[in-house]
N, C-alpha and C positions, 0 to 999 in steps of 0.2 A: 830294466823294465822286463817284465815277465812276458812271454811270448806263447799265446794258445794257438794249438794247431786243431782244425775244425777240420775235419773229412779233407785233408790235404793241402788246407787254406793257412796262411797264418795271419795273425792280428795280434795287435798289440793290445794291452789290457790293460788301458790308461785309467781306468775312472778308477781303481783301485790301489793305484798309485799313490793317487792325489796327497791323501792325508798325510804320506810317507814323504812327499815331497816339499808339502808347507810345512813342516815340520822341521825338515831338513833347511828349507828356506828360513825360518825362524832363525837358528841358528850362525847364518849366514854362511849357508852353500848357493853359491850363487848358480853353480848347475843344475842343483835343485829348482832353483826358480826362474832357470832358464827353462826346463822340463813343464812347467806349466803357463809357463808362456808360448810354449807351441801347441800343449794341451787343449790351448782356449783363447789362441790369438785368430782365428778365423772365425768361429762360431763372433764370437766380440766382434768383430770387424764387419760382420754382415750384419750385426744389430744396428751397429751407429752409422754404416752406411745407410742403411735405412732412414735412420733419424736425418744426418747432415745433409746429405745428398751428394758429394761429392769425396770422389777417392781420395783425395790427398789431403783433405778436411779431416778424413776418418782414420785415416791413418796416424796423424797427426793425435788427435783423439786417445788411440787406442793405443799407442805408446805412451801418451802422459797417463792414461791410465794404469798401465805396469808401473812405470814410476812411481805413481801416489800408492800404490796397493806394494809394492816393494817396500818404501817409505815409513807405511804405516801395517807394515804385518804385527808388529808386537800387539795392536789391536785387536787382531783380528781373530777370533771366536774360534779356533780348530774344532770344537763339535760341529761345526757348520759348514758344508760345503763352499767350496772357494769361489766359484763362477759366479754367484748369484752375488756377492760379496763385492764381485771386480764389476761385474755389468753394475753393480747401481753406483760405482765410480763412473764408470762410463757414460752412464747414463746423464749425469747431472754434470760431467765436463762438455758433453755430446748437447746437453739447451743452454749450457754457455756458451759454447761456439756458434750455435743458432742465432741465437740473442747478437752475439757480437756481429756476426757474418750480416748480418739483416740492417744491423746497424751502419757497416762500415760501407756496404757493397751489396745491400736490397739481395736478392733472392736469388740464388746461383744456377742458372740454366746448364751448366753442362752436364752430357749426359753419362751415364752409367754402360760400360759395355760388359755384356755376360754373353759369353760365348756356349753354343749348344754342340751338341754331338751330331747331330744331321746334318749327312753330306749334302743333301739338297741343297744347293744356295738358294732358290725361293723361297721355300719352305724358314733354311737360317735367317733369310732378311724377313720374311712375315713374323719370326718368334721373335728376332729382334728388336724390330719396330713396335710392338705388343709389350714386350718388357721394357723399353725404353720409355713409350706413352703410359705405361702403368708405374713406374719409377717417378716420373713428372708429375702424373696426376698425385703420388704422395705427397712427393715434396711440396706442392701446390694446396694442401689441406693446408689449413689454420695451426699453429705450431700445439695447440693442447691439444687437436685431434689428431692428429700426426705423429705426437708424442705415444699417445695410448696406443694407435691402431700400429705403432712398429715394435714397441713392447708386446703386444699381444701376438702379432702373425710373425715380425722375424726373428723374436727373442722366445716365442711361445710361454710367456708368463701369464700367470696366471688373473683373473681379476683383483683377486687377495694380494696377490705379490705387488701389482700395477699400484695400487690403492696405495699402497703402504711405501713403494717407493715415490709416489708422487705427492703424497699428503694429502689425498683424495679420497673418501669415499667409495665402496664398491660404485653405489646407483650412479654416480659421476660418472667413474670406469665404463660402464655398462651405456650409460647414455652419450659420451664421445664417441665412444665406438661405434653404436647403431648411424652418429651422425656422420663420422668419419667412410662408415661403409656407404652411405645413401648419397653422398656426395661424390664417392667415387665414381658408383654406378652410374650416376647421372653424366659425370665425366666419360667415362666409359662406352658409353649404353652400344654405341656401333661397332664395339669387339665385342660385345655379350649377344650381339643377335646373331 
């Protein structure tokens, strides 16, 4: 992996990689495809957490999705970027597990912990308790608003992309999400004051 040195910084210069490593993974270098499995194993992992709600759900999730996208690379389009390719695997394992979870064991309360950089401990337990009530109130959305609003803010997809990976319509896209957002708030309203 190539290595740029910025005003005395270094960083690695992964996205440039990419094509050099499905490629490589095509052929079956499996360090190749170990290589973009670290690439875009957290990015993926904080989408479907999002969706699932729970760590070990997502986890779970986001390794059968290396699987299936290992699997099925002879598929897979190398003009095309890799990531968008593995999330919309993930994506459709991530409302099966939904579906199931909901079925087996109704709607999974535990919470998400994300740790902040502020030594305050008030200050950490107020950001805390704020991302933990805001984590809940997703997972607490109706599973097609839920669906849209974690594609759109934790995956940063597009409406176009939302649309197309859901079998949705943009104005669908556009109108879950105004509803998904107004229900939060509502949820919300006394951290927004």
């Amino acid at each position: 992996m190539e290595e740029k040195k910025d005003k005395g910084v270094q960083t690695r210069d992964t996205g440039s990689d990419e094509p050099t490593y499905v490629a490589r993974a095509r052929r079956g270098d499996k360090g190749a495809f170990g290589m973009l499995v670290r690439m875009h194993q957290q990015r993926l992992l904080r989408m479907v957490l999002g969706m699932v709600g729970d760590v070990d759900s997502a986890m779970d999730v986001v390794q059968e999705s290396f699987v299936r996208a290992y699997q099925a690379l002879e598929r897979f389009d190398e003009s095309q970027p890799f990531y968008p390719w593995l999330s919309t695997i993930a994506t459709h394992l991530a409302l099966n597990q939904i579906k199931r979870s909901r079925r087996e064991t109704g709607l999974d309360d535990r919470m998400t912990e994300r740790a902040t950089d502020d030594p305050d401990p008030l200050a950490k337990l107020q950001a805390e308790e704020s991302d933990q009530r805001f984590l809940a109130a997703v997972r607490e959305l109706p599973d097609q608003y839920r669906t849209v609003f974690v594609l759109r803010n934790f995956d940063d997809l597009s409406y176009e992309a939302i649309a197309a990976r859901l079998g949705i319509s943009v104005g669908t896209v556009d109108s879950r999400l105004f509803r998904a957002r107004r229900l939060l708030v509502e949820k919300l309203k006394d951290l927004l004051e």
